[in-house]
C-alpha positions in Angstrom: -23.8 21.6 15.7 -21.6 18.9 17.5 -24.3 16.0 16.3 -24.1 17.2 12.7 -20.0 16.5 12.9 -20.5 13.4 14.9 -23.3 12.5 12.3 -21.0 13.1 9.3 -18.1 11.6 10.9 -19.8 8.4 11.1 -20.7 8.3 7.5 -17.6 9.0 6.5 -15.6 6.3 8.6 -16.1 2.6 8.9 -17.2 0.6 11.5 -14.1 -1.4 12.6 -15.4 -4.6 12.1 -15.8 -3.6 8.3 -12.8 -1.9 7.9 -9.9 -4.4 8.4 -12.2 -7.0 6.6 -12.3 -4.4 3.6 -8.6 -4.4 3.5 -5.6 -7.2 2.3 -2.3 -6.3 4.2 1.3 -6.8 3.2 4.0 -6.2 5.3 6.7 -4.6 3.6 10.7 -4.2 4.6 12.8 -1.5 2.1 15.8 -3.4 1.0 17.4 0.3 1.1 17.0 1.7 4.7 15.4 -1.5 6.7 11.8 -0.1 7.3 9.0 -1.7 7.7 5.3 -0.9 6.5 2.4 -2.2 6.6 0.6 -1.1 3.2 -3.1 -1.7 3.1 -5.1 -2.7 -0.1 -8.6 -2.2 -0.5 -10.7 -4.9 -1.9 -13.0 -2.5 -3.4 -11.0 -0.2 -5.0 -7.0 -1.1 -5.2 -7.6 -4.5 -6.9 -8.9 -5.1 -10.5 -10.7 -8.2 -11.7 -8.2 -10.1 -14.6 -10.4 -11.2 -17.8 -9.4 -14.0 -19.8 -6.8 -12.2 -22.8 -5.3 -9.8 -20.2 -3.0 -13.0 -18.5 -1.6 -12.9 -15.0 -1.3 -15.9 -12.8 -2.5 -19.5 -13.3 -6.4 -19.6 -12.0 -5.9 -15.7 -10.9 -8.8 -13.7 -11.2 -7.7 -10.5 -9.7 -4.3 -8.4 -9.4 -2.9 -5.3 -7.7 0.1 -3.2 -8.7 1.4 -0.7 -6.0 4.6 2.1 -5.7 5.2 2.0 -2.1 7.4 4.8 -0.4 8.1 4.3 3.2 8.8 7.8 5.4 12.9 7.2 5.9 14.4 6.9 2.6 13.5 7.8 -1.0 13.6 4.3 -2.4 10.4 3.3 -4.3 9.2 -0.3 -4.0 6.8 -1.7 -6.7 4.5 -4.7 -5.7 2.4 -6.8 -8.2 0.4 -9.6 -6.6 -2.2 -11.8 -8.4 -5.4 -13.2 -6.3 -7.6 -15.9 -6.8 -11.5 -15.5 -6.4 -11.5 -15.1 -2.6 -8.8 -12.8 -2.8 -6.1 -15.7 -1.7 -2.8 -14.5 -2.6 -1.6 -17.1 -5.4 1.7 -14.7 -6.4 3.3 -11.8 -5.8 6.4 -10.0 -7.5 8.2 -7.5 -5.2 11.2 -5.0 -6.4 13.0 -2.7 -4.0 11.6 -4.7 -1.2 10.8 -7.4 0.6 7.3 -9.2 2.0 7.7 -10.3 5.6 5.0 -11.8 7.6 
């Protein structure tokens, strides 16, 4: 029975070299408390693709929008950030928050 877990935890989890290449990363500080976290956006499913009459950034072609709630304080932080094709980061609006590197 221990192989069929193994088994099915494999196909359930990524290899590591996909993983953190399936991923974009901000670093976020709370202007409120002072913590840090590291949110994780996934390419596949967090951001959407922009068409042409829905705006957004010069030359973007893909945006995120994220409410991020860190564990010491109740302070919600919204990000919007706007990508281009190779999911560069072109611009980003923060509220609540801060991006450090």
């Amino acid at each position: 029975m221990g192989g069929f877990l193994e088994n099915l935890k494999k196909f359930f989890t990524a290899p590591p070299s996909q993983g953190e290449s399936g991923f974009l990363v901000f670093n976020i500080k709370c202007n409120k408390c002072g913590e840090e976290i590291a949110v994780k956006i996934r390419r596949t499913s967090d951001i959407s693709r922009i068409y042409e009459d829905e705006g957004g950034t010069q030359g973007s072609s893909f945006y995120v929008r994220k409410e991020i709630l860190g564990n010491k304080c109740n302070n919600l932080i919204y990000l919007t950030a706007y990508f281009g094709e190779n999911f560069n980061l072109l611009s980003s609006e923060i509220s609540g928050g801060t991006i450090i590197d």
